[in-house]
C-alpha positions in Angstrom: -17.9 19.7 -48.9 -17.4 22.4 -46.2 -19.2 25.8 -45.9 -17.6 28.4 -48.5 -15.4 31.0 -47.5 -17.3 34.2 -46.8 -16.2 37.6 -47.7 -18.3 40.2 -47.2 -19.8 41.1 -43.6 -22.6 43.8 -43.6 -22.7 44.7 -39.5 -26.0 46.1 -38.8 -25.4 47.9 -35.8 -28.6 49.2 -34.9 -32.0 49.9 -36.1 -31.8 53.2 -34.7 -32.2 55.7 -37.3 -33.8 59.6 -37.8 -34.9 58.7 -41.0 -38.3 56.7 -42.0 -37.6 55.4 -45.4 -40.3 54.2 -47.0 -38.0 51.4 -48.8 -36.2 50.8 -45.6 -34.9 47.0 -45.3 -34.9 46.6 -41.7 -37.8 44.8 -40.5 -40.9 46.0 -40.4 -41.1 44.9 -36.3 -37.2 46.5 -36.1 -39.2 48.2 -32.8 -39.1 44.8 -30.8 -35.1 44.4 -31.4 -33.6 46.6 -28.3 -31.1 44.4 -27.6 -28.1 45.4 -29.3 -24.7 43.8 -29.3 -21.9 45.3 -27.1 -18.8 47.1 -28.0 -17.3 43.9 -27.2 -19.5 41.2 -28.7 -18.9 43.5 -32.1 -15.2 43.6 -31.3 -15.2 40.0 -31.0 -17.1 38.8 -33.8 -15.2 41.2 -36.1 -11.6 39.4 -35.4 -13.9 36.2 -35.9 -14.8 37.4 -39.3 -11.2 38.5 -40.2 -9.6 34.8 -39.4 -12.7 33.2 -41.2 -11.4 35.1 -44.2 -13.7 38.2 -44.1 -12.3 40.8 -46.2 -15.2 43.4 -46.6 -16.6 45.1 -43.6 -19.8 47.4 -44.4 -21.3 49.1 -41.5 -24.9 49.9 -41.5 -27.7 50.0 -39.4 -30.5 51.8 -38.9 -28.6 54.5 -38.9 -24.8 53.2 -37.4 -23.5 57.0 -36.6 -26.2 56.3 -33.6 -23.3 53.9 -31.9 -21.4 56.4 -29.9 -18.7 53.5 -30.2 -18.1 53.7 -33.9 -14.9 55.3 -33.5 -14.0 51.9 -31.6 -15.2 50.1 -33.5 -13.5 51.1 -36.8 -10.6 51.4 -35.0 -10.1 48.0 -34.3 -11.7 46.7 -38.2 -8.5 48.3 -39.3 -6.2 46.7 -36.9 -7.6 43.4 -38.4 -7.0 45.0 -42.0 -10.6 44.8 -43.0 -11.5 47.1 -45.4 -13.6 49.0 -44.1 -17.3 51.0 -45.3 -19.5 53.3 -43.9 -23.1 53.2 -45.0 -24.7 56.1 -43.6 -27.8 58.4 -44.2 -25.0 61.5 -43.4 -27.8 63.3 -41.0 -25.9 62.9 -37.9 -22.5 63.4 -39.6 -20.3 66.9 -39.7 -17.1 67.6 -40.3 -15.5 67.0 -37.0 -16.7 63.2 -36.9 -15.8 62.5 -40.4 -12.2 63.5 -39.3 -12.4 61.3 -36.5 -13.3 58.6 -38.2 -10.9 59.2 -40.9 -8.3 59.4 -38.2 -9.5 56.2 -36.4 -9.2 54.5 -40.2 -12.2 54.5 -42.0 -12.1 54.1 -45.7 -15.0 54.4 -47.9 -18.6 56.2 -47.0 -21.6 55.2 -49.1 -24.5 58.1 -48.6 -27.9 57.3 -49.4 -29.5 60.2 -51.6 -33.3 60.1 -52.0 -33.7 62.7 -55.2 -32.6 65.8 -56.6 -36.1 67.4 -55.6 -36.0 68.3 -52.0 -39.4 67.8 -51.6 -40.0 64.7 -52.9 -36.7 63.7 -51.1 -37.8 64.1 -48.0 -41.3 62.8 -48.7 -39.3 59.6 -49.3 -37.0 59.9 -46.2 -39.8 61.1 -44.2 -38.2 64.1 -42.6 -36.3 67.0 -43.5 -32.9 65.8 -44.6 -32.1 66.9 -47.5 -30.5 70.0 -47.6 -28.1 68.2 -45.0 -27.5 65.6 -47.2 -26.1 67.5 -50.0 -24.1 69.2 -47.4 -22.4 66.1 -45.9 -21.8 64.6 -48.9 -19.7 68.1 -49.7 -17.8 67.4 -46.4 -16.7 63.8 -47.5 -14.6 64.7 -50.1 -13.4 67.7 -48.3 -11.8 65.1 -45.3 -11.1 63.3 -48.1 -13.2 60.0 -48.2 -13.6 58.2 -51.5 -17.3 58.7 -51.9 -20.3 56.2 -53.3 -23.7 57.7 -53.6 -26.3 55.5 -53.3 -30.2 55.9 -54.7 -32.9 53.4 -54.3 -35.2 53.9 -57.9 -38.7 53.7 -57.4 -41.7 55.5 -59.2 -41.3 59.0 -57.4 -38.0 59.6 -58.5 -36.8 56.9 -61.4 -37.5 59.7 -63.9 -35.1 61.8 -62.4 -32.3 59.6 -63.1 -30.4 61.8 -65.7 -30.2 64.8 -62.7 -29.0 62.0 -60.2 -26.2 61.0 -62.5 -25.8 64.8 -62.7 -25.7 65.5 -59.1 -23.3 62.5 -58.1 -21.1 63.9 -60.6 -21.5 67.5 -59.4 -20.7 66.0 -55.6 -17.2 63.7 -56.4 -18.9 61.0 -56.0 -16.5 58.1 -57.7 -19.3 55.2 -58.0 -23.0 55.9 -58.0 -25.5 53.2 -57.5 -29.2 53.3 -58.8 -30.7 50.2 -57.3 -33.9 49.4 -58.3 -35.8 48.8 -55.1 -36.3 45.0 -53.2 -39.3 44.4 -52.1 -39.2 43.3 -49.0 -40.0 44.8 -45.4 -40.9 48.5 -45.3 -40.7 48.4 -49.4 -43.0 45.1 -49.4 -45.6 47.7 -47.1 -45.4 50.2 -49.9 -44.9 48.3 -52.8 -48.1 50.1 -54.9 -46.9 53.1 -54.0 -42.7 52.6 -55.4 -43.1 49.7 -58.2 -42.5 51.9 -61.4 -43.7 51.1 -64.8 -42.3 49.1 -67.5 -41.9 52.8 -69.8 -40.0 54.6 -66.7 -37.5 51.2 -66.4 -36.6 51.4 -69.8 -36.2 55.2 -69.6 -34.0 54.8 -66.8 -31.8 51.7 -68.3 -31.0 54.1 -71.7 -30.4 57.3 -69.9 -27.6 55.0 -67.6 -26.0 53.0 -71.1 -26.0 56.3 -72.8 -23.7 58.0 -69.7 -21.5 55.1 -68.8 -18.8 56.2 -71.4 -19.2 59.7 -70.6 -18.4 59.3 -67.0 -15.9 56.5 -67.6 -12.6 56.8 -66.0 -14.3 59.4 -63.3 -17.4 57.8 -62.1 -18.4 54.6 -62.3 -22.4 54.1 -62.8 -23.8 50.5 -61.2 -27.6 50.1 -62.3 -29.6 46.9 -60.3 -32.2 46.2 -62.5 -35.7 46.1 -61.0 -36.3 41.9 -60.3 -40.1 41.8 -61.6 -39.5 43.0 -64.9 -36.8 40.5 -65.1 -37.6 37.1 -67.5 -34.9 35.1 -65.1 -33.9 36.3 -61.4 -30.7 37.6 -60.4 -28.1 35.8 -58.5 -29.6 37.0 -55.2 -26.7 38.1 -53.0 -24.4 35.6 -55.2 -26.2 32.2 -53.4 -27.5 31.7 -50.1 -24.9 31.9 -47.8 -21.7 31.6 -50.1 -19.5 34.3 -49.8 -21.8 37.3 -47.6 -23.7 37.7 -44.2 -25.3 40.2 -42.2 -25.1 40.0 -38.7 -28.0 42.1 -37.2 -28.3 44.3 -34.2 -29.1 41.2 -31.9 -26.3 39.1 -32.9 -27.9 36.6 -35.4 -26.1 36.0 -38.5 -28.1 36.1 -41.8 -27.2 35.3 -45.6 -29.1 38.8 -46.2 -31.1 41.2 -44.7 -34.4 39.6 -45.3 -34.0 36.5 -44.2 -35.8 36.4 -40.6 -38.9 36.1 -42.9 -38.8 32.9 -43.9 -40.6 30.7 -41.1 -38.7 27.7 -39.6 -35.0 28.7 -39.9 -32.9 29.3 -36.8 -30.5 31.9 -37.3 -27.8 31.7 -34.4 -26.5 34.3 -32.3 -22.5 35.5 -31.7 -23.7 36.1 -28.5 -24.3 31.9 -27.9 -21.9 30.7 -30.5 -18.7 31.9 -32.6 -19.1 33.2 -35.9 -16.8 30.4 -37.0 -19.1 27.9 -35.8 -22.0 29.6 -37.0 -20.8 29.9 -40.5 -20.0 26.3 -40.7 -23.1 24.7 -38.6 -25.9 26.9 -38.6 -29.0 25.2 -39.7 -30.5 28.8 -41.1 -27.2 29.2 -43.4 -27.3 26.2 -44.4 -30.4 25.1 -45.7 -30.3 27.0 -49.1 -26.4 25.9 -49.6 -25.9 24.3 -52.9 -28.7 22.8 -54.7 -30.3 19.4 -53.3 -33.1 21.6 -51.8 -34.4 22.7 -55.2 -37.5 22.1 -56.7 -38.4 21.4 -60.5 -38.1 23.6 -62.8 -34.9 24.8 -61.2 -33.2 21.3 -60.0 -33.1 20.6 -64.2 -32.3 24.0 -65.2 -29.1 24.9 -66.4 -29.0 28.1 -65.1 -28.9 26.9 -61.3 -25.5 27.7 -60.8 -25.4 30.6 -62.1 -28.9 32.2 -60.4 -29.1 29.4 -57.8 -32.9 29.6 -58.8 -33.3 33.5 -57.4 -34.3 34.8 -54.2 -35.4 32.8 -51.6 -36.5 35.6 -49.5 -38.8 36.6 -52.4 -39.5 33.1 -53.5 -41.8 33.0 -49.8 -42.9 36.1 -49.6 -44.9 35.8 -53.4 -45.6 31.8 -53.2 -45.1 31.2 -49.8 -42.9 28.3 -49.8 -39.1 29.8 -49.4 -37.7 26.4 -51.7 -40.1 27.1 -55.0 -38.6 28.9 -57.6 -38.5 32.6 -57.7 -41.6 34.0 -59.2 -39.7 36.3 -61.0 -38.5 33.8 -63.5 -40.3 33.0 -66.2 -40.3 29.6 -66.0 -41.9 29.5 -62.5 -45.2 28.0 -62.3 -46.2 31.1 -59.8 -44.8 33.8 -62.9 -48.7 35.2 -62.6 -47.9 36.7 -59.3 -45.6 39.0 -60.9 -47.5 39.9 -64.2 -50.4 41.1 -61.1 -48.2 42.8 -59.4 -47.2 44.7 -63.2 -50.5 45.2 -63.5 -51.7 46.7 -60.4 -48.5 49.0 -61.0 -49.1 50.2 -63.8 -52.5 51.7 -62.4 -50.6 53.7 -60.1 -52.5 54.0 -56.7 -51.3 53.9 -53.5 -50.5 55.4 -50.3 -47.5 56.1 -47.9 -46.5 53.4 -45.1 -43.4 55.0 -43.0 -41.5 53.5 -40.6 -42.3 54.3 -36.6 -39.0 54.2 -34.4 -41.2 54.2 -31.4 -44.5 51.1 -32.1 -45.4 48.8 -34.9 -48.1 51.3 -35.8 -47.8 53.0 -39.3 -48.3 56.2 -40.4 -50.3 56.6 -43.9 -50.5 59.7 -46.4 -52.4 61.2 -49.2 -52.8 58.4 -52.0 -50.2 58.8 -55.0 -50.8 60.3 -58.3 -50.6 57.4 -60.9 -46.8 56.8 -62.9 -45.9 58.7 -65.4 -45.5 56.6 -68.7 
């Protein structure tokens, strides 16, 4: 059987960014990866996605509003009638680029909020950005953009969720999503410091069932629930390499954004090869493709096709072997991994790892004030 048809391309544009998120999912060497695709190569690889069957295009980064050819490149997305999706921290954005990019075709914006408490949002973000947030996000429905706020829920700001739902209301948004944070990369660094506890997750999940119908028809609320307080893992990125890739800044085409981590994968480049030919042959894509690479329990469990036995991202960074099952589930023979992991959160110390756009070296803070419960 042939590779699937993909869908959904997430074009990571650059690693560039003014932020420093301290849940940020580019990698935690993102310093080492200067050499970003052209204009062209992007041009290029985006008519190879359309004629693949490419549908989705999300652009992302880093921060992408860096790429003084976005206009370009939106332009032509549109020209190949992909639908197309800003993701964007909105700090570089103002009102006379959001009309450009409106005129040059753009469809959708997702902003990334942090909290509705300045401080703690910028402790997050690691500079001052909120205020301008709120701003931009005022400016998008203004031009006119359908608007998606997003949140990444951690301990510093999960109990806040009824005043996010509040806010995104308060701001147009049409969809908010609270995604529970992945931990992986810059989140992996500061996992003691974000993991929340079991009491402020199911807070969080009843505060979002009870709005759903109050917002219905006007805003819809998405909640991710958080993986390690799962019994069974979700179905990460809906299977490894099925219907979604990220290309990164370099050129190399990934099932997800964390896949570099796994040791022995090659992961081709559009600058060597078309994405039509990387889809179909690379040996990084497809070595998690359907099941004949599982191990037991997950080769005899029924619920491989429907979880395709979790993430495999996750599945190496806990037991170190990208093919066992994801220690998530309950029925992995590495489960303890996540009950210590529970455990060490519910204690609640930690400090601050942020990201540095100029070395690998990291910047710590005070330690963290234990979770509220």
């Amino acid at each position: 059987m042939g590779a699937p048809r993909p869908y959904t391309l997430v074009a990571e544009l650059t690693y560039k960014c003014p932020l420093k998120c301290l849940y940020c999912s580019n990698p935690v060497n993102f310093h080492e990866m200067r050499n970003e695709l052209s204009t062209e190569q992007w041009v290029r690889t985006f008519s190879e996605a359309a004629d693949l069957g490419v549908v989705q295009l999300h652009l992302s980064g880093g921060e992408p509003v860096v790429r003084k050819d976005l206009p370009e490149l939106i332009r032509h997305a549109r020209s190949l009638d992909l639908y197309t999706n800003l993701i964007t921290g909105g700090t570089l954005l103002n009102g006379e680029k959001l009309q450009l990019f409106r005129d040059c075709g753009l469809e959708h914006i997702q902003l990334s909020l942090q909290d509705t408490d300045g401080k703690t949002a910028e402790l997050v973000a690691g500079a001052r950005s909120y205020d301008k947030k709120l701003d931009v996000a005022r400016l998008i429905k203004q031009v006119g953009f359908p608007l998606t706020i997003n949140v990444v829920l951690h301990r510093l700001n999960i109990d806040h969720v009824p005043a996010l739902i509040a806010q995104a209301a308060d701001l147009g948004a049409q969809r908010l999503e609270l995604a529970n944070t992945q931990y992986h990369a810059w989140a992996q660094e500061n996992q003691s410091s974000l993991m929340p506890t079991r009491a402020q997750l199911d807070r969080a999940e009843g505060v979002v069932l009870e709005a759903r119908p109050r917002y219905q028809g006007t805003m819809e609320i998405a909640y991710v629930k958080a993986d390690y307080y799962s019994d069974y893992p979700k179905p990460c990125m809906g299977g490894w390499a099925r219907n979604y890739m990220v290309i990164i800044p370099t050129g190399e085409v990934l099932p997800c954004h964390a896949a570099h981590v796994i040791p022995g994968l090659h992961f081709d480049s559009v600058r060597d090869r078309s994405l039509t030919t990387i889809w179909a042959e690379s040996q990084g894509l497809n070595a998690f493709r359907g099941d004949g690479w599982m191990q037991e329990p997950c080769r005899s469990c029924p619920k491989k096709t429907f979880d395709f036995g979790g993430c495999r991202c996750q599945a190496f960074l806990l037991a170190g072997d990208a093919a066992a099952t994801d220690p998530v589930c309950s029925l992995s023979p590495r489960h303890d991994i996540i009950r210590a992991a529970i455990a060490k959160a519910e204690q609640g110390n930690g400090s601050l790892i942020y990201r540095d756009p100029k070395n690998s070296e990291r910047l710590s803070t005070r330690p963290l004030a234990p979770a509220s419960r």
